[in-house]
ZAMARGU-4260 file (C-alpha; in steps of 0.2 Angstrom, whole numbers, plus 5000, padded with zeros to 4 digits):
<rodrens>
0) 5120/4945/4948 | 5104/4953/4943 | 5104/4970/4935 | 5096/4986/4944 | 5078/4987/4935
5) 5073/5007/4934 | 5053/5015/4929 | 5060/5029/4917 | 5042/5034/4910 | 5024/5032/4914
10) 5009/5035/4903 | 4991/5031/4905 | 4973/5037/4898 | 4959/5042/4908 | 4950/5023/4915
15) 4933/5024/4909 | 4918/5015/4908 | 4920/5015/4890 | 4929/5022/4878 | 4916/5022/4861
20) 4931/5030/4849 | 4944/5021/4851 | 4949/5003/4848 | 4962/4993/4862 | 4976/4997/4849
25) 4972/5016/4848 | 4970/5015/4869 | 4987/5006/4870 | 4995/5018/4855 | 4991/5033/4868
30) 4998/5025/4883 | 5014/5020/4876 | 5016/5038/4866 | 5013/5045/4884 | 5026/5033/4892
35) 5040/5037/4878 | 5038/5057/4880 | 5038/5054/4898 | 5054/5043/4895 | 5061/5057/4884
40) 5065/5041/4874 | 5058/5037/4854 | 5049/5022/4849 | 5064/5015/4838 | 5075/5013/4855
45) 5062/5000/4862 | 5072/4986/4862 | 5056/4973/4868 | 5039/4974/4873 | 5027/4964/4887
50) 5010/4964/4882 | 4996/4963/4897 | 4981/4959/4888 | 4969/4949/4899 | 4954/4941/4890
55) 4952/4938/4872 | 4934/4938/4872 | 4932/4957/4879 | 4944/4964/4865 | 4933/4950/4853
60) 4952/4946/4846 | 4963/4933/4849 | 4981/4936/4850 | 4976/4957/4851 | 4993/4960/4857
65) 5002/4955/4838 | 4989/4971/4832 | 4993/4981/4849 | 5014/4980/4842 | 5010/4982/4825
70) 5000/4999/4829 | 5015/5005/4839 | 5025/5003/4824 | 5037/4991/4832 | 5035/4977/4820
75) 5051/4964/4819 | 5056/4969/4836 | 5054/4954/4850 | 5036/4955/4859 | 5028/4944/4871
80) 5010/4944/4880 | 5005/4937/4899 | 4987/4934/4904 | 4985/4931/4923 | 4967/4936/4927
85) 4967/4952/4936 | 4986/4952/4940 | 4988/4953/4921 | 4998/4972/4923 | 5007/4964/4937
90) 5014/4949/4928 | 5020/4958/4914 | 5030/4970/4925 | 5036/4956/4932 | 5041/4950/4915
95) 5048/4968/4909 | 5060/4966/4924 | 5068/4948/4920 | 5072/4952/4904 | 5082/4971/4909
100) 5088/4962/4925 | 5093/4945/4915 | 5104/4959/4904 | 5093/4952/4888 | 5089/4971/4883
105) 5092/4989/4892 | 5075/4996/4887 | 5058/4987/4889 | 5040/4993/4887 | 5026/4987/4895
110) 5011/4990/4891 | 4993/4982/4899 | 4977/4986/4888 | 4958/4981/4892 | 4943/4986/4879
115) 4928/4974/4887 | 4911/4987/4886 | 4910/4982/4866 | 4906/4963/4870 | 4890/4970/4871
120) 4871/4961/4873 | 4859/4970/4862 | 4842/4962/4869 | 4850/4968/4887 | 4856/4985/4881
125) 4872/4980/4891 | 4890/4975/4892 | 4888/4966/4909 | 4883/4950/4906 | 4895/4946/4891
130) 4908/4953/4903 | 4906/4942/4915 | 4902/4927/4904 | 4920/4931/4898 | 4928/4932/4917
135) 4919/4916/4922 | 4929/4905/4907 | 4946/4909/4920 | 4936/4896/4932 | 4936/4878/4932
140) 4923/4876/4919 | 4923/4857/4925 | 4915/4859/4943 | 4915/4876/4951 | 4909/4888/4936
145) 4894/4877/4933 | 4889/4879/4953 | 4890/4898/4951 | 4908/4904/4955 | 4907/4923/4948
150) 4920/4935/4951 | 4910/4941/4965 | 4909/4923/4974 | 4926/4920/4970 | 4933/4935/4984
155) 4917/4932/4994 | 4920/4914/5001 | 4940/4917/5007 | 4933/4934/5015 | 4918/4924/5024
160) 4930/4910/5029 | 4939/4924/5037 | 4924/4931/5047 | 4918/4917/5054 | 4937/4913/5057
165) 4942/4932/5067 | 4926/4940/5066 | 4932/4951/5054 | 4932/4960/5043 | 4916/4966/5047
170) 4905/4977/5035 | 4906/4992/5043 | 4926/4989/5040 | 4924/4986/5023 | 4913/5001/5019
175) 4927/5011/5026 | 4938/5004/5011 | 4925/5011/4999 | 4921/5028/5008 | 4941/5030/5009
180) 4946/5024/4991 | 4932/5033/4980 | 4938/5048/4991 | 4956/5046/4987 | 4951/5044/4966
185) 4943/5063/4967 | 4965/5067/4968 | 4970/5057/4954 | 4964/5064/4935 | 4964/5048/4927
190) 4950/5040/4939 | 4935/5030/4932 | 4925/5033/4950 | 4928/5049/4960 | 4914/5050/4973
195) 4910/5057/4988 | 4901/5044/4999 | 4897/5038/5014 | 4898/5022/5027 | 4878/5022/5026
200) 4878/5024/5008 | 4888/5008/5005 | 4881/4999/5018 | 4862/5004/5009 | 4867/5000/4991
205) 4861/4984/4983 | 4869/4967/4989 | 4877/4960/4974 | 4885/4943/4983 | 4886/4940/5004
210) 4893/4951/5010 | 4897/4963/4994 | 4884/4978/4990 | 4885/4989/4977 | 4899/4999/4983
215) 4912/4986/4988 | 4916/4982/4973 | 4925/4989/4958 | 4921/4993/4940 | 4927/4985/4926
220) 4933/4999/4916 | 4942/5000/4899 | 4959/5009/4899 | 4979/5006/4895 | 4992/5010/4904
225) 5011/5010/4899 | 5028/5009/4906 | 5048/5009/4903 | 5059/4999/4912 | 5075/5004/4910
230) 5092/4995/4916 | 5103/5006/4925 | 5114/5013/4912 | 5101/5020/4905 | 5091/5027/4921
235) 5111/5037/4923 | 5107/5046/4908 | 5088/5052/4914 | 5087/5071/4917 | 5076/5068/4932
240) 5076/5055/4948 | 5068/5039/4940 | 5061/5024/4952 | 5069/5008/4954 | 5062/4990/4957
245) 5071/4985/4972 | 5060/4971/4975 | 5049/4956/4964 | 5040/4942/4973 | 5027/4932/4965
250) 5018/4915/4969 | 5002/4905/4963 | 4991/4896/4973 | 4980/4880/4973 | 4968/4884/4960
255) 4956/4872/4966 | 4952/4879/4981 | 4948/4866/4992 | 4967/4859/4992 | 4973/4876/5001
260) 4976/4875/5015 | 4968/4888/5023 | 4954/4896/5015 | 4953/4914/5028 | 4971/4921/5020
265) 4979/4926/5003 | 4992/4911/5002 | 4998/4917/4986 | 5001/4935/4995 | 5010/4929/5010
270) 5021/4919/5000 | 5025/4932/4989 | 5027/4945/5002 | 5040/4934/5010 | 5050/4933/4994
275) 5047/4952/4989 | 5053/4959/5006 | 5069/4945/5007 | 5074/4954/4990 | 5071/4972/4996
280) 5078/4970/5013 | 5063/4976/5022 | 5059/4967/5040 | 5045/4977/5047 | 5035/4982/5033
285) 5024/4993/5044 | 5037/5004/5048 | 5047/5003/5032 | 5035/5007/5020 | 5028/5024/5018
290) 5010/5019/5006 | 5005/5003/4996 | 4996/5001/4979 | 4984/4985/4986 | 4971/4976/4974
295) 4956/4980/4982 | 4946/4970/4970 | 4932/4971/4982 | 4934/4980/4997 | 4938/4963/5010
300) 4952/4962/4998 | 4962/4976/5004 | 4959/4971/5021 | 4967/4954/5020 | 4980/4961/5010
305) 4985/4971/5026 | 4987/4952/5034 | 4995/4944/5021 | 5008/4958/5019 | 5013/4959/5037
310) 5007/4975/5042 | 4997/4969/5057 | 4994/4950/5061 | 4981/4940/5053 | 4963/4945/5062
315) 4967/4964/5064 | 4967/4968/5048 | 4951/4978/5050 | 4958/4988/5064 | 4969/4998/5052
320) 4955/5006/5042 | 4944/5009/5060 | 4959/5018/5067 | 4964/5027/5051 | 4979/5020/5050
325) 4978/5018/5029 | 4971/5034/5027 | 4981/5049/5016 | 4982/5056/5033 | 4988/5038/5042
330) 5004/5031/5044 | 5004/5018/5031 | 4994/5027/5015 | 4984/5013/5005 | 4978/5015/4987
335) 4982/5037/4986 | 4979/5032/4967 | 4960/5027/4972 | 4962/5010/4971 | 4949/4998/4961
340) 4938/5005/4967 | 4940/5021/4964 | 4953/5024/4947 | 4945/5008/4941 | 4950/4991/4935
345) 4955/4989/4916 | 4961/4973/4918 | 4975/4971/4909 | 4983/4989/4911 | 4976/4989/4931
350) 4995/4982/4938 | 5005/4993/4924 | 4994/5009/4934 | 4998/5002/4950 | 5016/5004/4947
355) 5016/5021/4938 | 5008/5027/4953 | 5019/5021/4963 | 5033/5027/4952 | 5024/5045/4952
360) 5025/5043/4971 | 5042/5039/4975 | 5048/5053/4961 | 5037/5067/4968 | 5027/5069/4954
365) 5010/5063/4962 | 5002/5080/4963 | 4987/5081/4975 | 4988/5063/4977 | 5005/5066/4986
370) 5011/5056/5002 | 5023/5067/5010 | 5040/5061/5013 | 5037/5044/5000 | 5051/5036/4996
375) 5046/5018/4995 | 5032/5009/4992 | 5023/4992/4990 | 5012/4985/4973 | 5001/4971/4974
380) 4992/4962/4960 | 4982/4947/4962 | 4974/4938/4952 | 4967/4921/4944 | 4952/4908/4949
385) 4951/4912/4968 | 4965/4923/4968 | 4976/4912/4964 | 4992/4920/4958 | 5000/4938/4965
390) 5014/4949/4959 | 5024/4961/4973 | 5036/4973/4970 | 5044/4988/4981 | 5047/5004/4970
395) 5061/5015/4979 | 5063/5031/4975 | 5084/5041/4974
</rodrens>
C-alpha cells in the first residue's frame, strides 16, 4: 500500500523576465536553500532529488541538472531529471511522490529551474526568437514544425476546434482570464506580471496567433522553484500543519494530433482527472474543491480546463468566468497565485510553483493571496507537442 506523500517546505525566487546575475544553478541553489529553511530540514538529510529542467538549449547546457546537484552540494546522493514540455514541474512532483510513496526514501527535493533570456540573438537585440526556436524542437520536426506549429498555434487549433464546436470560448471570455489573473499576480510577491488591465485592453493588444493577442498569453520567465516531500513520518515531526498529496493522475495524449479523437477537449486532462479524483475520493469537483492552480498557458487554456476537470460540462466552460464563478471572490477560485499569466512561466520550475502555492493555501500561509476556508485544492500541469501530457494532484491541507 502506497505511503502518505506530505509538502514539508516550499521555496521560490521572484519569476522574472531575466535574471542577468545569476546562472540556472545560483536560481536553483536559492530555491532549494528557501525550501530546506522552510523544511526546518539541512541539505545533508535530502535523501534524493527530482530535477525539472525543460530544454537544454535555453540553459545552452546539456544534462544542467548534474551541475544544478553538484551546486547544491549533494554530490554522491541519487538524482534524476524529467523534461515534459511545460508540465516539466508537474512530472517531477509526480516523480518526488513515487519515490517517498514507493517507501524508496522519507525525504525528496524537487526542484524545477528555467534560465532561457541568455539564448540571446544579438543582430535582434532579443531572446525571443532563440526561445522559440528552442520550444519548436518539442514538435514533430518531421511534418508539423516545418508547417508553422509554434507554441502559440499549438493551444490555438484545440481552442478553435472548440469554438466552432460550442461557440465558445469566446474572446470576450478569454480576456476575462487575463484581466482576472494579472489582477490576482498584484497579491502574490513573487509575480513576473502584476497589472491592472482591462477587457478592452486585451482585446486591443496586438494579435499574436487567431484568436490569441497580446495579453492572452503568458511570458516566458526565468525562475526556480523548490520543494520537500516528505513521507509521513517525517510530516509527524513538523512544527507546523504541512500539506499532503492526497491525489496524482497523469496521462499523455496522441502526439500527433490528428489520431485524437476529438480535437475541442484536453484528452490528457480528462483522463487524468478521472484518475486524480478516483485517488482522492472526490465526486463532485465543483463542490469539493475550494481553488485550482490551472495552466493557463494562453487564456483558452484555462477555460477548457474547467471542462476537462469537471467543473461544468464540456461547452460551458466560458460561463464560469462571465458569472464570476473563478474569481477570488467566486465559489471555485482559479489561479489566486496569478497563473501564467500573471506569476509567469519558467518552465521547468512553473508545476514545482503551482504546488507550493497550493501547499501555501491549504496551510494558511498565502497572505493576501488567501482563499478563506482552503483546505483542498487542485494542480494542473500540461504540457508536450499539443498538450500532450498533463500531471493532477489534490493538495489537502490538516
Amino acid at each position: 500500500m502506497a505511503r502518505r506523500v506530505a509538502i514539508l517546505g516550499y521555496g521560490t525566487t521572484p519569476f522574472r523576465a531575466r535574471w542577468i546575475d545569476k546562472s540556472y544553478y545560483e536560481l536553483a541553489f536559492d530555491a532549494a536553500k528557501a525550501a530546506l529553511k522552510d523544511a526546518g530540514l539541512s541539505h545533508d538529510q535530502i535523501e534524493s532529488a527530482v530535477y525539472g529542467i525543460y530544454n537544454d538549449l535555453f540553459q545552452r547546457q546539456f544534462m544542467p541538472d548534474v551541475y544544478v546537484h553538484d551546486y547544491l552540494g549533494l554530490g554522491l546522493k541519487p538524482s534524476l531529471r524529467v523534461t515534459t514540455g511545460g508540465a516539466t514541474g508537474g512530472a517531477a512532483v509526480h516523480t518526488g511522490f513515487a519515490q517517498i510513496a514507493s517507501g524508496l526514501y522519507d525525504i525528496v527535493l524537487v526542484l524545477g529551474v528555467e534560465k532561457c533570456s541568455d539564448a540571446f540573438d544579438p543582430q535582434l537585440k532579443s531572446s525571443t526568437p532563440e526561445v522559440l526556436k528552442g520550444i519548436i524542437y518539442s514538435a514533430d520536426m518531421t511534418f508539423e514544425a516545418p508547417l508553422g506549429l509554434t507554441p502559440a498555434a499549438s493551444y490555438a487549433l484545440p481552442t478553435v476546434a472548440h469554438m466552432e464546436k460550442y461557440g465558445s470560448p469566446t474572446e470576450l471570455q478569454m480576456a476575462k482570464v487575463s484581466v482576472k489573473n494579472h489582477k490576482n499576480a498584484f497579491d502574490n510577491p513573487f509575480a513576473q506580471r502584476p497589472e491592472r488591465i482591462t477587457v478592452e485592453d486585451v482585446l486591443r493588444s496586438k494579435k499574436i496567433c487567431h484568436p490569441f493577442k497580446f495579453y492572452d498569453n503568458c511570458l516566458y520567465s526565468e525562475g526556480a522553484s523548490a520543494l520537500i516531500l516528505v513521507s509521513e513520518k517525517i510530516a509527524k515531526k513538523a512544527k507546523r500543519p504541512v500539506a499532503w498529496i492526497t491525489g496524482v493522475g497523469a496521462s499523455t495524449d496522441m502526439a500527433f494530433t490528428g489520431n485524437r479523437p476529438d480535437y475541442a477537449e484536453f484528452g490528457s486532462s480528462i483522463a487524468a482527472g478521472k484518475a486524480v479524483y478516483k485517488m482522492a475520493k472526490i465526486r463532485n469537483p465543483r463542490k469539493e474543491l475550494d481553488f485550482a492552480e490551472l495552466h493557463d498557458a494562453f487564456t483558452s487554456a484555462e477555460i477548457l480546463s474547467y471542462e476537462a476537470f469537471g467543473f461544468c460540462k464540456p461547452g460551458e466552460g466560458g460561463r464560469l468566468i462571465d458569472d464570476g464563478v473563478t474569481e477570488m471572490e467566486g465559489d471555485l477560485p482559479v489561479n489566486p497565485s496569478g497563473g501564467l499569466i500573471g506569476c509567469g512561466h519558467a518552465v521547468g520550475a512553473t508545476g514545482v510553483m503551482q504546488m507550493g502555492e497550493a501547499a501555501l493555501q491549504v496551510t494558511r500561509r498565502a497572505g493576501k493571496r488567501q482563499v478563506k476556508g482552503a483546505k483542498r485544492g487542485l494542480v494542473q500541469g500540461i504540457g508536450g507537442p499539443a498538450t500532450s501530457w498533463t500531471f493532477a494532484f489534490i493538495v489537502e491541507g490538516e
